[in-house]
C-alpha positions as CSV (number, residue, x, y, z in Angstrom):
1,X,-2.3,-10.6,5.0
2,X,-2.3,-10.4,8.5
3,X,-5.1,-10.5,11.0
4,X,-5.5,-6.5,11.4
5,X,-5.4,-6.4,7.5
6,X,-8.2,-8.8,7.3
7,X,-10.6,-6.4,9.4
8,X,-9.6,-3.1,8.5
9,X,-7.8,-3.1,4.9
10,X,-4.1,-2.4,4.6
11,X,-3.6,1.7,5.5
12,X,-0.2,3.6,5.6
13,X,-1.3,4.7,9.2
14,X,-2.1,0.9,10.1
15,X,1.2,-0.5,8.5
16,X,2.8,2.5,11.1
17,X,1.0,1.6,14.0
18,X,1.9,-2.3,13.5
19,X,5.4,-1.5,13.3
20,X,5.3,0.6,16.5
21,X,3.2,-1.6,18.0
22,X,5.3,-4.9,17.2
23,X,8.9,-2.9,18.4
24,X,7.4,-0.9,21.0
25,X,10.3,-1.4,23.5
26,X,12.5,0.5,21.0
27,X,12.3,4.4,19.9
28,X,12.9,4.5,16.0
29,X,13.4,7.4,13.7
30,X,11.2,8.3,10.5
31,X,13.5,6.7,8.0
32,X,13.9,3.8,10.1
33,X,10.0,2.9,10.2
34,X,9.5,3.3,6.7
35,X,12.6,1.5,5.7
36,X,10.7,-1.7,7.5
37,X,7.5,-1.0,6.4
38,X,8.5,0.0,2.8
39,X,6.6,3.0,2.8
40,X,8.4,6.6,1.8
41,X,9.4,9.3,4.2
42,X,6.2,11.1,3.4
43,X,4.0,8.6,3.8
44,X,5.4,7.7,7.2
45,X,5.7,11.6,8.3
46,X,2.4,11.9,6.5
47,X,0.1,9.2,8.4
48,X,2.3,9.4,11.8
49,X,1.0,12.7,12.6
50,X,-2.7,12.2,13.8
51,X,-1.2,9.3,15.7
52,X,1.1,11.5,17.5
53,X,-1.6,14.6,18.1
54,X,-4.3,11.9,19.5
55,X,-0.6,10.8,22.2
56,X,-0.3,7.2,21.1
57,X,2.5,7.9,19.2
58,X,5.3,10.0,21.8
59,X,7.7,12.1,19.5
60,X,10.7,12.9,20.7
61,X,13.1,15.3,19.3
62,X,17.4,14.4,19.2
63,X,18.7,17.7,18.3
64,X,17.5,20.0,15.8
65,X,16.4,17.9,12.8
66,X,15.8,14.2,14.1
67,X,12.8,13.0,15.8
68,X,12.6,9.6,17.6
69,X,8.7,7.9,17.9
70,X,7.6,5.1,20.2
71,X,4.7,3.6,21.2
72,X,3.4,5.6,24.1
73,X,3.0,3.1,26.8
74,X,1.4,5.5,29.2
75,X,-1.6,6.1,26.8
76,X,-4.7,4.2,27.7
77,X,-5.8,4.5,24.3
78,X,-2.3,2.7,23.2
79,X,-2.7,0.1,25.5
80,X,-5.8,-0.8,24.2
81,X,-5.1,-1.1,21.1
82,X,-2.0,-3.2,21.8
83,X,-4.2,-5.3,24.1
84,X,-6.8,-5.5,20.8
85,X,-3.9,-6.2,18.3
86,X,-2.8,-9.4,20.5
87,X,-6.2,-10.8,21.1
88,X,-7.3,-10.4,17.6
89,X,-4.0,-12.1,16.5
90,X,-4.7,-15.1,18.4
91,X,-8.1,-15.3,17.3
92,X,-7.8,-14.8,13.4
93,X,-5.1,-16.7,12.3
């Protein structure tokens, strides 16, 4: 269990934003997020949503069917919660 799962349980949406958070230098599709976080499709598409409408999350479509997401880096509200997730890493170890 890692320090964010400590404070605020183990979520679908959490798992997503970790992953996000951890590669956000690199856009990734659906399948590719929940193939690393071992969560389906659904759940992914599912909890990835409200992240997207609230513009951590940037979605960016490739064509007509794929959709890329990233970390938005522009978002205040994303860099604070990237700026939370490191301190509370170093802190609760």
């Amino acid at each position: 269990m890692d320090s964010m799962e400590k404070i605020f349980g183990k979520t679908a949406q959490m798992t997503v934003l970790k992953n996000l958070i951890e590669q956000q230098s690199e856009p990734t599709y659906l399948s590719g997020i929940a193939e690393e976080t071992g969560l389906s499709n659904s759940s992914v598409s599912r909890v990835i949503t409200p992240l997207i409408g609230s513009g951590v999350i940037l979605e960016k479509p490739l064509g007509k069917q794929i959709r890329t997401f990233q970390l938005n880096t522009e978002s205040e509200a994303a860099n604070l919660i990237v700026d939370f997730y490191n301190k509370i890493n170093q802190m609760v170890d």
